[in-house]
RODO-2510 file (C-alpha; in nm, 4 decimals, decimal comma):
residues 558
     n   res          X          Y          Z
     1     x     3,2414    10,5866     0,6686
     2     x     3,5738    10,7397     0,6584
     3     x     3,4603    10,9704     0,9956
     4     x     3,4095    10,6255     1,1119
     5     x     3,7380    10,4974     1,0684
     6     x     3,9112    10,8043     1,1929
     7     x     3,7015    10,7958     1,5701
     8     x     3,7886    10,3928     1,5658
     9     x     4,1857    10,4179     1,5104
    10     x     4,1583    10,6725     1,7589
    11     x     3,9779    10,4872     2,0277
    12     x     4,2033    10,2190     1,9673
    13     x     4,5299    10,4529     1,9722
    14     x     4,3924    10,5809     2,3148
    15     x     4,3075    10,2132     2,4251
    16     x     4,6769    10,1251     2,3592
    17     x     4,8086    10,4239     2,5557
    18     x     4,6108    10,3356     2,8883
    19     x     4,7715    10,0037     2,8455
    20     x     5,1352    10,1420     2,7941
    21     x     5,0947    10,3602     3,0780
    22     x     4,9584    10,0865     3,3319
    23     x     5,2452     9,8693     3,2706
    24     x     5,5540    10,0831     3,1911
    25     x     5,6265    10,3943     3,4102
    26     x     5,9064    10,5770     3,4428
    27     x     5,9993    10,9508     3,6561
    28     x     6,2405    11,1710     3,4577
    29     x     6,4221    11,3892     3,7011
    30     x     6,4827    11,7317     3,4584
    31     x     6,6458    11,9795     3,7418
    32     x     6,9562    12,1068     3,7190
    33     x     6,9994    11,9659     4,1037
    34     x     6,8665    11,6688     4,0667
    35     x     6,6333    11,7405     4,3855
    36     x     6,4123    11,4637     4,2851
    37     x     6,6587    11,1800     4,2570
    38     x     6,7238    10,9446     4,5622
    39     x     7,0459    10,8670     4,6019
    40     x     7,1568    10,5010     4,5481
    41     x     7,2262    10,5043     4,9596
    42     x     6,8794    10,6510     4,9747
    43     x     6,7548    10,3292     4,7589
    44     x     6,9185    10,0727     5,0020
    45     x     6,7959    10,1916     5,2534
    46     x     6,4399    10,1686     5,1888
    47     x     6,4147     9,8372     5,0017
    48     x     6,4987     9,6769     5,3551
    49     x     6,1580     9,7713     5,3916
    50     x     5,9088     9,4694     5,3335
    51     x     5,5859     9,6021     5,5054
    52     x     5,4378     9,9164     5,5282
    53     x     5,6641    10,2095     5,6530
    54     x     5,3893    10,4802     5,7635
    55     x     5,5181    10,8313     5,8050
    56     x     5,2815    11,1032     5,9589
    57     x     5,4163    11,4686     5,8459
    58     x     5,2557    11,7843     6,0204
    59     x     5,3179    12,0257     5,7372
    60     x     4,8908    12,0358     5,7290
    61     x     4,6891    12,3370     5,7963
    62     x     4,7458    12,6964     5,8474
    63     x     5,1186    12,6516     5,7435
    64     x     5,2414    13,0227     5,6518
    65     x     5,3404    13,1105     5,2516
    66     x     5,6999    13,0970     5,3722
    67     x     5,7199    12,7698     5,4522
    68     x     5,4886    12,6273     5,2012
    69     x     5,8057    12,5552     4,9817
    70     x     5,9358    12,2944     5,2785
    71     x     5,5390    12,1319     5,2921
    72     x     5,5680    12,1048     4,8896
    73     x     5,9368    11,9776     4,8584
    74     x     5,8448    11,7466     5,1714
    75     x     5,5725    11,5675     5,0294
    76     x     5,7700    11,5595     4,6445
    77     x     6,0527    11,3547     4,8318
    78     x     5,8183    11,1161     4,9737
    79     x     5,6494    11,0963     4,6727
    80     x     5,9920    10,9814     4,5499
    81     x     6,0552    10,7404     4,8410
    82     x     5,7016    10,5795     4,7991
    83     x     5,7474    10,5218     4,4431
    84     x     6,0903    10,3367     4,4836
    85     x     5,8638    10,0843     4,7477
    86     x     5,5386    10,1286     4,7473
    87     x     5,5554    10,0002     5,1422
    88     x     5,6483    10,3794     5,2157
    89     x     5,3081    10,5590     5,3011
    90     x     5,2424    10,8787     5,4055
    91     x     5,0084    11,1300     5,5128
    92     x     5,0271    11,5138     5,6162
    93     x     4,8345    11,5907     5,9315
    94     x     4,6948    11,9013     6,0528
    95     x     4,8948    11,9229     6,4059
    96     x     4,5913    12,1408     6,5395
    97     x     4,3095    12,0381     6,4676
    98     x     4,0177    12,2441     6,4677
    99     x     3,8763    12,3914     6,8359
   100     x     4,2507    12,2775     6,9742
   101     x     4,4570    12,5624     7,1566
   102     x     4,8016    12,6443     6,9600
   103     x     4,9231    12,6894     7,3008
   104     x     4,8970    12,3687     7,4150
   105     x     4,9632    12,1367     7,1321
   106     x     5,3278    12,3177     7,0944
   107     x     5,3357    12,2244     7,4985
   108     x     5,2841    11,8185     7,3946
   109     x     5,4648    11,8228     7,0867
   110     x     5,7492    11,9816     7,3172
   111     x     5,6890    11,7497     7,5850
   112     x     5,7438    11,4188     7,2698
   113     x     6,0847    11,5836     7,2101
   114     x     5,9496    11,7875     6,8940
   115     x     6,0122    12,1435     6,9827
   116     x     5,8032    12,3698     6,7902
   117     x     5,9158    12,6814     6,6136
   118     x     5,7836    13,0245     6,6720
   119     x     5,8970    13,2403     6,3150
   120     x     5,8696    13,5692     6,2813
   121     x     5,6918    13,6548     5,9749
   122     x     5,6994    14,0103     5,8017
   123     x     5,3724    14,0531     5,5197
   124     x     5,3415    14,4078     5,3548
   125     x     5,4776    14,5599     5,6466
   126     x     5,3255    14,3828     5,9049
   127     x     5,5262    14,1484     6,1275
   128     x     5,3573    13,8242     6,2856
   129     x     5,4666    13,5253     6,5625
   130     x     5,3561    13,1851     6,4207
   131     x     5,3874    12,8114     6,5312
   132     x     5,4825    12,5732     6,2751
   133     x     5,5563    12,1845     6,3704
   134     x     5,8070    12,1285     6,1562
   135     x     5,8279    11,7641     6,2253
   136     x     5,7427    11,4053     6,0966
   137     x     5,7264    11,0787     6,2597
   138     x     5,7988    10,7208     6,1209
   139     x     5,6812    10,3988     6,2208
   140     x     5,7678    10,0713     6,1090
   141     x     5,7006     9,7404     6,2754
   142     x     5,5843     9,9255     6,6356
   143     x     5,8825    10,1352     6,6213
   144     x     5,9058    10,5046     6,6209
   145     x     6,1586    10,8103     6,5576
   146     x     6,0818    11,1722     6,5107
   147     x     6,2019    11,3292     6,1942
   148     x     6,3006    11,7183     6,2197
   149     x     6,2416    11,8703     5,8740
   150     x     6,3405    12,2419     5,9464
   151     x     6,6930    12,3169     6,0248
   152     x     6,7366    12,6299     6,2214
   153     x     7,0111    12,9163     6,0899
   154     x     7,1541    13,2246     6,3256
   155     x     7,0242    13,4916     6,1526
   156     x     6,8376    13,3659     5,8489
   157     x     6,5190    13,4398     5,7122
   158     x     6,2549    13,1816     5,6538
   159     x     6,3268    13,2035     5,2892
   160     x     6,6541    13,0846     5,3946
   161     x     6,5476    12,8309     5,6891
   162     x     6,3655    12,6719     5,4380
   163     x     6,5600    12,6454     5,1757
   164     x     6,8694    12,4761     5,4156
   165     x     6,6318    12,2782     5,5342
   166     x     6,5078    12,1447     5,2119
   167     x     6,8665    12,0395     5,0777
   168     x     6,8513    11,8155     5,4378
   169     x     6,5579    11,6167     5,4046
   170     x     6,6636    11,3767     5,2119
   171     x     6,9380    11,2731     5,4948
   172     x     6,7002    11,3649     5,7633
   173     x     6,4462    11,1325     5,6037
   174     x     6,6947    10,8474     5,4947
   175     x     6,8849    10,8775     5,8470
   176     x     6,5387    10,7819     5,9924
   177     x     6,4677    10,5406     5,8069
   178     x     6,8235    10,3726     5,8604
   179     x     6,7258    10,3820     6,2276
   180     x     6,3808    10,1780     6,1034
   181     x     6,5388     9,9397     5,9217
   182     x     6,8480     9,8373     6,0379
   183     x     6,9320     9,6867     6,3877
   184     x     7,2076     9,8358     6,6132
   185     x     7,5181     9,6464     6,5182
   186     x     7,7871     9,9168     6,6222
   187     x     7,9027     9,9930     6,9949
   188     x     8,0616    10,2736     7,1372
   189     x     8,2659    10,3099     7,4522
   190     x     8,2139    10,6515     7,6449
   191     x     8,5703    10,6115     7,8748
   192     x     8,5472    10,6878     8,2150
   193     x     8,8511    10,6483     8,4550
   194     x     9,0572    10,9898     8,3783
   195     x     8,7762    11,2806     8,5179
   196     x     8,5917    11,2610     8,2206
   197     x     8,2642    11,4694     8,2196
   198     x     7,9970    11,3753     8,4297
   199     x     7,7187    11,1932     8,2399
   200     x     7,5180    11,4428     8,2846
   201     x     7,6885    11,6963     8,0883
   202     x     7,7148    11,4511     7,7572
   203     x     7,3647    11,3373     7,7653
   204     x     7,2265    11,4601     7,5057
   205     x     7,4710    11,3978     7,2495
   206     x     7,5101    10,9998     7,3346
   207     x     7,0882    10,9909     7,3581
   208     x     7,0993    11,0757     7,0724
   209     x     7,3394    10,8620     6,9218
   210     x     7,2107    10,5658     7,1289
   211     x     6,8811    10,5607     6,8610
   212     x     7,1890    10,4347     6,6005
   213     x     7,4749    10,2804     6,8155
   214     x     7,4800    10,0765     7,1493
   215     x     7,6139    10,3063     7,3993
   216     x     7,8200    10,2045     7,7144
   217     x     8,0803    10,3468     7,9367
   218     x     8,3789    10,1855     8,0234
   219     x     8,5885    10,2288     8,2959
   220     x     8,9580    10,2037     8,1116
   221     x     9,1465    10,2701     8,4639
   222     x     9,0562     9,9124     8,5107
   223     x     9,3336     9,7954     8,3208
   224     x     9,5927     9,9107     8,5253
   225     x     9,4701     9,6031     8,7577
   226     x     9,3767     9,3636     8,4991
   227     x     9,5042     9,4473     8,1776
   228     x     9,4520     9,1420     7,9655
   229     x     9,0648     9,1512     8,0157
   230     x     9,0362     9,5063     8,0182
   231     x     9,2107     9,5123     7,6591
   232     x     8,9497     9,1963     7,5780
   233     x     8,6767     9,3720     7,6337
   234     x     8,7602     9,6969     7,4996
   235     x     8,8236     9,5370     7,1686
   236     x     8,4263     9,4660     7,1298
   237     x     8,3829     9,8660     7,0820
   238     x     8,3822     9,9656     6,7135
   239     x     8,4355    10,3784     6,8829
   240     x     8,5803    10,4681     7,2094
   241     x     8,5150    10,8872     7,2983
   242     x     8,7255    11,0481     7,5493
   243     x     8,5167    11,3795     7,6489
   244     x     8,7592    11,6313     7,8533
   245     x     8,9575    11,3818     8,0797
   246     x     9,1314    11,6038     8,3792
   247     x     9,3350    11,3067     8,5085
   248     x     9,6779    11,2014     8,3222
   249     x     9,6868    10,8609     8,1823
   250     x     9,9088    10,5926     8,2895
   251     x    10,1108    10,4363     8,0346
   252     x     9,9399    10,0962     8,0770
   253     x     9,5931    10,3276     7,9571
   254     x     9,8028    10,4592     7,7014
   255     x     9,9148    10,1324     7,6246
   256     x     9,5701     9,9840     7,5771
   257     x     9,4258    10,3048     7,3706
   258     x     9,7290    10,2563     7,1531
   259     x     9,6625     9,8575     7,0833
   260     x     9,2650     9,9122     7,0454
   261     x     9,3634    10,1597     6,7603
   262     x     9,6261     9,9376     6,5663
   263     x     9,3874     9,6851     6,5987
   264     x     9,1416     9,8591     6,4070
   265     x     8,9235    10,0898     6,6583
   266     x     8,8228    10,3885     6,5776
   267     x     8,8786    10,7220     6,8389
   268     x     8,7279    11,0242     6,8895
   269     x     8,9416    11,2518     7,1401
   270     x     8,7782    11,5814     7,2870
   271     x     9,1086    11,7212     7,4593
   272     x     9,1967    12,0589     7,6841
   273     x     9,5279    12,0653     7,7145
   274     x     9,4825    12,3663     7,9686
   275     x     9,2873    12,3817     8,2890
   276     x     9,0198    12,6894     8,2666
   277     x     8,6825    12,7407     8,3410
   278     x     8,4818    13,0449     8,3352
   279     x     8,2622    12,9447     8,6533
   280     x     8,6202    13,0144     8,8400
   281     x     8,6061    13,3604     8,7106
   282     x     8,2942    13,3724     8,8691
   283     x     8,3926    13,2128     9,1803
   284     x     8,7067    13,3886     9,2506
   285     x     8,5892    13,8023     9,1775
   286     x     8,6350    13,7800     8,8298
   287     x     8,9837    13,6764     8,7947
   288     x     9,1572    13,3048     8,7488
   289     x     9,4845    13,1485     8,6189
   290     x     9,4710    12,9362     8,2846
   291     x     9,7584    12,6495     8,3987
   292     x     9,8606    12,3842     8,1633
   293     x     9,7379    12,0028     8,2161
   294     x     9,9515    11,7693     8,1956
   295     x     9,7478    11,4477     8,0475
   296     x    10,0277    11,2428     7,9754
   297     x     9,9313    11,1940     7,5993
   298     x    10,2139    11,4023     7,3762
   299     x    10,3808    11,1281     7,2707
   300     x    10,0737    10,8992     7,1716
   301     x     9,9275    11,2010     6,9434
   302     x    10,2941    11,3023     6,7889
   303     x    10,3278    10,9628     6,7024
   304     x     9,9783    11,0129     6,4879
   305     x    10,1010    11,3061     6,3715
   306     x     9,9518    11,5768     6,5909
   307     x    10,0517    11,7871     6,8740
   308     x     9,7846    11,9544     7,0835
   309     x    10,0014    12,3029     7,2359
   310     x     9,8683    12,3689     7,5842
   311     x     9,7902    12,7214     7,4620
   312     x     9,4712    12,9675     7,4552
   313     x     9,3486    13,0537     7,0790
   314     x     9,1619    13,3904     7,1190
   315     x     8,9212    13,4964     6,8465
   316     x     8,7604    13,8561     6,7274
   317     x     8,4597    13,6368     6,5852
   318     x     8,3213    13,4897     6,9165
   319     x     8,0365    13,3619     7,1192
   320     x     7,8895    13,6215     7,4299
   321     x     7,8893    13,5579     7,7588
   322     x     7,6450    13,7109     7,9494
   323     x     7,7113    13,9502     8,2201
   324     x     7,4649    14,0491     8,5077
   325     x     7,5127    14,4062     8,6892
   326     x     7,2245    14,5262     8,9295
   327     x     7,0491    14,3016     9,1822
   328     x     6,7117    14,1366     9,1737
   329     x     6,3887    14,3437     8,9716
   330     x     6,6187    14,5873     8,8427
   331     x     6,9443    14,3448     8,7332
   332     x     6,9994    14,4080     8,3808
   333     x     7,2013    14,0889     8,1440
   334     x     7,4329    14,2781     7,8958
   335     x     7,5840    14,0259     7,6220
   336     x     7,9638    14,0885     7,5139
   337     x     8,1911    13,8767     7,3154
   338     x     8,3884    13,6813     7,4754
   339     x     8,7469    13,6090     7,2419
   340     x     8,8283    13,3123     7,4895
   341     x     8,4885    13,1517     7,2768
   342     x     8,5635    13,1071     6,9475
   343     x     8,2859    13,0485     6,6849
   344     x     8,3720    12,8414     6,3626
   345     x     8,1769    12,8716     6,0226
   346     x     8,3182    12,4855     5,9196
   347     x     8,4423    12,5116     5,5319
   348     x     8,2787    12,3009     5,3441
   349     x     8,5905    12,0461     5,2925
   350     x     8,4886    11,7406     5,4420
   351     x     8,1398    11,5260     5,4527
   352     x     8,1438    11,5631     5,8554
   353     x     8,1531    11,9408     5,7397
   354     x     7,9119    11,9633     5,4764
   355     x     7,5841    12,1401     5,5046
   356     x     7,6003    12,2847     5,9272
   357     x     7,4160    12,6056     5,8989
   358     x     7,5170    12,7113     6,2508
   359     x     7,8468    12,8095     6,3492
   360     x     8,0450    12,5384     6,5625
   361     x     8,1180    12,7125     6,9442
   362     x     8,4423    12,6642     7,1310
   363     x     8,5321    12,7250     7,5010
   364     x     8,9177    12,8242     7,6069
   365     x     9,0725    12,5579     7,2796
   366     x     9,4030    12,5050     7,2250
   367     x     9,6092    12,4809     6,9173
   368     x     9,7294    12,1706     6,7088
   369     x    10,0168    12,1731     6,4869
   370     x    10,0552    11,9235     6,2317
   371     x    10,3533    11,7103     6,2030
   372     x    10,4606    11,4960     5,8468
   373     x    10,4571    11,1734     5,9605
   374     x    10,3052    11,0260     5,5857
   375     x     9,9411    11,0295     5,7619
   376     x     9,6478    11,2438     5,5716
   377     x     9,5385    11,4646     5,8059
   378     x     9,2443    11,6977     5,7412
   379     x     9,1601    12,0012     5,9203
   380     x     8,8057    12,0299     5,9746
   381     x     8,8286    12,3333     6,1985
   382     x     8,9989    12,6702     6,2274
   383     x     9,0001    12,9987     6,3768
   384     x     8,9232    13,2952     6,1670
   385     x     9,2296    13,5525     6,0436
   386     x     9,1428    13,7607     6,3261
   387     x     9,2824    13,5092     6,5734
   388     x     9,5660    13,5449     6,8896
   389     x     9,7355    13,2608     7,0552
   390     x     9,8107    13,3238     7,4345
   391     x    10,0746    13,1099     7,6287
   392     x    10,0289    12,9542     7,9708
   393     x    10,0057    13,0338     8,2606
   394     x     9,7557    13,3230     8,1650
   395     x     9,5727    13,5265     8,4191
   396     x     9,2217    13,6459     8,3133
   397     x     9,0080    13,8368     8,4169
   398     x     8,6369    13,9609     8,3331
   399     x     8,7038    14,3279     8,3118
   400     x     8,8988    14,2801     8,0001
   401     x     8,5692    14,1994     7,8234
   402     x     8,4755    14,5687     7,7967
   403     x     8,8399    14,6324     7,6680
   404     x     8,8011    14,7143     7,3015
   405     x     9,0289    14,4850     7,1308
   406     x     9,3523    14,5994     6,9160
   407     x     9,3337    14,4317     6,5613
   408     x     9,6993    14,4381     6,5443
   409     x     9,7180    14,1483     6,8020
   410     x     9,5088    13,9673     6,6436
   411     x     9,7237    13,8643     6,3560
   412     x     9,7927    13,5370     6,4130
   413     x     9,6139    13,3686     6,1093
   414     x     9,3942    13,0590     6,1290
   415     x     9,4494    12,8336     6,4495
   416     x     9,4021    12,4287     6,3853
   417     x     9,1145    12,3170     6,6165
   418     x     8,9602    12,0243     6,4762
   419     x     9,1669    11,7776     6,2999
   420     x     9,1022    11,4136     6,1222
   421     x     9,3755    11,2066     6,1444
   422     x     9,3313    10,8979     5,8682
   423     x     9,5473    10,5645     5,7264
   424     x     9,8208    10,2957     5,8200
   425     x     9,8699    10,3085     6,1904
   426     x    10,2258    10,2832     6,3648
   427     x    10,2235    10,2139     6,7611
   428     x    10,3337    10,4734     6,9863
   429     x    10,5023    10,1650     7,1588
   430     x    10,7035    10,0501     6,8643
   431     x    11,0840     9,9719     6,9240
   432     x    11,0197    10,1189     7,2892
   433     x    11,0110     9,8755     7,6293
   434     x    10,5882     9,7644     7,7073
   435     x    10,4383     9,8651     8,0002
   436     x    10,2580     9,5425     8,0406
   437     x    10,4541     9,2162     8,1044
   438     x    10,3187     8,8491     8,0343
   439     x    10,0587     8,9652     7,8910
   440     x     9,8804     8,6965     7,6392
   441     x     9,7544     8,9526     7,4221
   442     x    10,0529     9,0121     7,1181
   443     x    10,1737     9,3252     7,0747
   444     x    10,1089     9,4887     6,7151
   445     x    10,3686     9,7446     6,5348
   446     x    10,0973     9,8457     6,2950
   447     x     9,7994     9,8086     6,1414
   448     x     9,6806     9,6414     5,9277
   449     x     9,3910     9,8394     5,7416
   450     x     9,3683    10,2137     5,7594
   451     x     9,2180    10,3723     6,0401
   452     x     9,1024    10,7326     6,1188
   453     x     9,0977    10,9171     6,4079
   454     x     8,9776    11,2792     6,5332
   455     x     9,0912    11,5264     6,7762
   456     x     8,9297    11,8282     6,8747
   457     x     9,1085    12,0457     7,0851
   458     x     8,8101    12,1991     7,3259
   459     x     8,6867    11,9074     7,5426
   460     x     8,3761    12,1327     7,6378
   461     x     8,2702    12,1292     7,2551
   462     x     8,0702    11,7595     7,3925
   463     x     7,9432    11,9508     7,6589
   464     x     7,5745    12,0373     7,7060
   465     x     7,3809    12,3053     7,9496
   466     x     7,1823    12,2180     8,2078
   467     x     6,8378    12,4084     8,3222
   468     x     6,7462    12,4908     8,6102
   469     x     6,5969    12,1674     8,7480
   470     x     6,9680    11,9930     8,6503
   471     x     6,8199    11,7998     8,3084
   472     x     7,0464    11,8305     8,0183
   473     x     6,9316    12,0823     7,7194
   474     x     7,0460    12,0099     7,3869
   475     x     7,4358    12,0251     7,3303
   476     x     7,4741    12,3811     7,1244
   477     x     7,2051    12,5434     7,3014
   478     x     7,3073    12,8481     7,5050
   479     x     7,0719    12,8852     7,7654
   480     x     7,2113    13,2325     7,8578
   481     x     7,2066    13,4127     7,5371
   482     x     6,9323    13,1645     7,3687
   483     x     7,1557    13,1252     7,0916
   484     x     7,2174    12,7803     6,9195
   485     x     7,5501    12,6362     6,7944
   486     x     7,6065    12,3522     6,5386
   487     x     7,8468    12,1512     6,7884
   488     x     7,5391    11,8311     6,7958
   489     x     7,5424    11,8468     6,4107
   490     x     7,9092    11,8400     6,3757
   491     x     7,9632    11,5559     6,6031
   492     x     7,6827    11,3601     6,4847
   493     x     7,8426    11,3631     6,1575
   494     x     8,1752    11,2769     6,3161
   495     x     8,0581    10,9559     6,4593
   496     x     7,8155    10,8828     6,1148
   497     x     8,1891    10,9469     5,9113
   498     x     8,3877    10,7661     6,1982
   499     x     8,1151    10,4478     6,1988
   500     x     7,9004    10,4623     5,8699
   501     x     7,9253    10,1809     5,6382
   502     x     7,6125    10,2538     5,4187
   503     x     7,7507    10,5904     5,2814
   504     x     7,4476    10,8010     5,4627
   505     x     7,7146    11,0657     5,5376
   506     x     7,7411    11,1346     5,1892
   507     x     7,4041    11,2336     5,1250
   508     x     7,4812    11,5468     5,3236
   509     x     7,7041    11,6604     5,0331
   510     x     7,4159    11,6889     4,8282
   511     x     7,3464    12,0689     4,7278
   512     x     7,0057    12,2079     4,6660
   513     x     6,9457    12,5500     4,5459
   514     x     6,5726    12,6910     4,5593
   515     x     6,5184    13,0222     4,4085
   516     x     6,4267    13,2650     4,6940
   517     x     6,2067    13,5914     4,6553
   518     x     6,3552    13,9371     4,7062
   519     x     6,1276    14,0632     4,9598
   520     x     6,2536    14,4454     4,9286
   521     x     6,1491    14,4092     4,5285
   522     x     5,8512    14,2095     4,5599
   523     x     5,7017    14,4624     4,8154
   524     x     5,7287    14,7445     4,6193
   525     x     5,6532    14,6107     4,3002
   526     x     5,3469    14,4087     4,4647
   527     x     5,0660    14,6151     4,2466
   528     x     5,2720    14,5713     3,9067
   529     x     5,3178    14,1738     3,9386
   530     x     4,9834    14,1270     4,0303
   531     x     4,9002    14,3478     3,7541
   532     x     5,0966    14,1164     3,5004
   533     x     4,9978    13,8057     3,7084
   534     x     4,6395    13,8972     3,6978
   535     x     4,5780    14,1455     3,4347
   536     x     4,8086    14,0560     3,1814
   537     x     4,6301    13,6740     3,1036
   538     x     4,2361    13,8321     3,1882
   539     x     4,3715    14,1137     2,9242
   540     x     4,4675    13,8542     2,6580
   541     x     4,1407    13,6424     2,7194
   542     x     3,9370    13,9315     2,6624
   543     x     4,1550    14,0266     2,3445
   544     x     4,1121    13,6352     2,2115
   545     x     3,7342    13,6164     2,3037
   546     x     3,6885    13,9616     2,0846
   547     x     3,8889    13,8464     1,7875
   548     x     3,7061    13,4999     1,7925
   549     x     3,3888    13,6547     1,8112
   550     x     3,4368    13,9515     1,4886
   551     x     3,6175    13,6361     1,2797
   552     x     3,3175    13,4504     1,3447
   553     x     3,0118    13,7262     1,2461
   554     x     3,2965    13,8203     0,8836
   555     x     3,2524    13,4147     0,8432
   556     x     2,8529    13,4099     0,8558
   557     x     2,7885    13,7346     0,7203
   558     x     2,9850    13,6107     0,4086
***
């Protein structure tokens, strides 16, 4: 009876479990991270969704050990997402499917914008090309975007891709989701009017940002004819870019830049200060003159409390060029760094910083020096120790590329390249006579909110390549020494900082460690961890099945 009893609070112990568990649930995040957390941006985000939010990842299949960690974190994080709202679905997919050439699925997932990777993979010696599709895509209400989910690093191991690319998924997959979700609202103005780059050479930064932001150019010389109007219609832009204007501005440009800030606009300037190109070194046997360029904009940045010196920075940690000697079947492509291209590892001091893996790449920048004007200024980049600062007018010439450098002249210390500029605004124009008269527009001292603003020194850091057919290839990709730059990242971030209002910049800071292998030890230790791995528990099964089996013939025999 009592046996009874026992089995029957039991049952109904177990009954009232079930129950618990159906109604109350709860996720305790225990890492020391807090990988598995979404952050309260994150949360937003997704409860904008109200009907099913379907997202395809092809992390299926033959997907090597090393990046097993990115399938397994991947599908944790959605796991996370879906269980905030339960309209987030998902599904891993097998990108080839069985009888389907590798070949030729990396050619359409290429040809959809998804650019598959080809790792090299080293196994007990033995070194290996595969093709992984590190990619998702999400769809909500007949929409689409493609979500990358493996972030490339010069030089890294795919220990290392992965785990870089596992502290970004969360912004990856949020950032998509944003696009989903929320309707373009924000507009930027690309200027044109002052020999900006040709479209052609910015492309693939603004189609990019034209998935988040309306995108138009605007043709600012117009206000020089009809200023009122022009200054109207600029107003609508919540971001106007300048990207390497040759031409000088006129004051009534400078004028209207000047009043679109105070009133609130925010600016992104991408400035050379000196006129050099290396296609003129080309052009002219390997020798050209670095000149200064007169733009006409000192006084509008020292009034923000910047100047940008029409001076060459020179760095020992550089990007190559490539050099040809030899002619047709037998030419030969030597690579040689080239000091006039810096290359910047961004410090990690700034969300529009945080988390790029490659270093940023810089063609003939100049210098900014900072002036105390009671403006917070942030420098975002710098030149390395190893740096040298050349004045204008500079001759150049190719056959100083084979010159071994002399480390004593390059002591100059760390160059300011990239600057952020935020807070109260004062007009360049204040207590000074208006270029415009009778206009209807009121002039405005200052501002009235704080404002930020960025200058990069290098306008050729917005520039991308082109192939051979004249289409635009990604902006950081070198097509000459195949080597990619984090210059897309960086400004991406710049525009998220300059524009975001939902704090998705911020999830960049987030920092996630996972413990990596040492493939040296684990090689030549292989036999002894699989001999604890596999050995070691076998050995103590066999030990408990032998001490079960002698207690249980002492306990009969007695």
């Amino acid at each position: 009876m009592k046996t009874k009893y026992t089995y029957l609070v039991f049952a109904l112990i177990l009954a009232a479990v079930l129950l618990l568990s159906n109604s109350v649930y709860f996720r305790l995040d225990l890492t020391e991270d807090s990988r598995y957390t979404l952050s309260e941006t994150s949360e937003n985000i997704i409860a904008k969704a109200t009907e099913p939010l379907v997202v395809d990842v092809f992390l299926e299949g033959n997907v090597p050990d090393a990046f097993q960690k990115l399938q397994i974190e991947t599908r944790q994080l959605l796991e996370e997402y879906a269980s905030e709202n339960p309209n987030i679905k998902f599904a891993f997919i097998d990108p080839v499917p069985e009888g389907a050439q590798v070949e030729q699925v990396a050619q359409d997932f290429n040809n959809r914008g998804m650019r598959p990777q080809q790792v090299q993979l080293r196994d007990n010696g033995k070194v290996s090309q595969e093709f992984i599709f590190p990619w998702a895509i999400a769809s909500y209400q007949g929409k689409t975007v493609t979500v990358p989910l493996l972030k490339k690093t010069l030089g890294a191991s795919p220990d290392e891709f992965v785990s870089r690319s596992v502290q970004n998924l969360e912004y990856a997959f949020s950032g998509a989701f944003f696009k989903l979700l929320n309707p373009k609202s924000k507009r930027i103005a690309v200027l044109k009017g002052n020999d900006e780059l040709q479209d052609r050479y910015i492309a693939d930064i603004f189609r990019t940002l034209r998935e988040s932001y309306y995108i138009a150019p605007f043709p600012l010389d117009s206000v020089n004819v009809k200023a009122d109007t022009v200054m109207t219609a600029l107003s609508k832009f919540d971001l106007v870019v300048a990207a390497k204007p040759t031409r000088a501005f006129t004051d009534v440009e400078k004028y209207a830049l000047d009043q679109y800030i105070i009133n609130g606009g925010k600016s992104l300037f991408l400035i050379d200060q000196v006129a050099m190109e290396t296609d003129s070194l080309y052009k002219r046997n390997g020798m050209a003159l670095a000149t200064a360029r007169n733009l006409n904009l000192n006084d509008f940045f020292f009034n923000f409390g910047l100047r940008v010196n029409p001076v060459l920075v020179e760095d020992l940690y550089a990007a190559p060029l490539v050099l040809a000697s030899g002619e047709g079947s037998e030419s030969q492509y030597t690579q040689l760094p080239w000091f006039f291209y810096p290359l910047v590892t961004p410090q990690e001091n700034h969300p529009i910083n945080t988390n790029i893996d490659n270093p940023v790449a810089f063609e003939y920048v100049n210098q900014i020096d900072l002036l105390d004007n009671g403006l917070d200024k942030t420098v975002l980049l710098q030149s390395s120790q190893l740096s040298k600062v050349d004045g204008i007018p500079l001759p150049i010439t190719l056959e100083s590329i084979t010159t071994e450098p002399t480390p004593e002249r390059y002591a100059a210390g760390p160059q300011n390249l990239a600057v952020l500029v935020e807070g109260q605004f004062t007009s360049t124009f204040k207590n000074r006579i208006l270029p415009i008269e009778n206009s209807n527009i009121p002039f405005r001292e200052s501002a009235t909110k704080p404002n930020a603003m960025l200058v990069i020194a290098d306008g050729d850091f917005i520039k991308n390549d082109l192939d051979q057919n004249g289409r635009p290839l990604e902006l950081g990709f070198d097509k000459f020494s195949f080597k990619e730059y984090g210059n897309k990242e960086f400004l991406l971030n710049a525009v998220n900082y300059l524009l975001d209002d939902s704090g998705l910049i911020n999830i960049r800071s987030k920092t996630i460690v996972l413990p990596a292998l040492d493939i040296m030890k684990t090689s030549n230790e292989r036999s002894t961890w699989q001999a604890l791995t596999i050995g070691l528990p076998l050995g103590i099964l066999l030990i408990f099945g032998l001490l079960y089996t002698l207690l249980r013939k002492r306990k009969y025999r007695a």
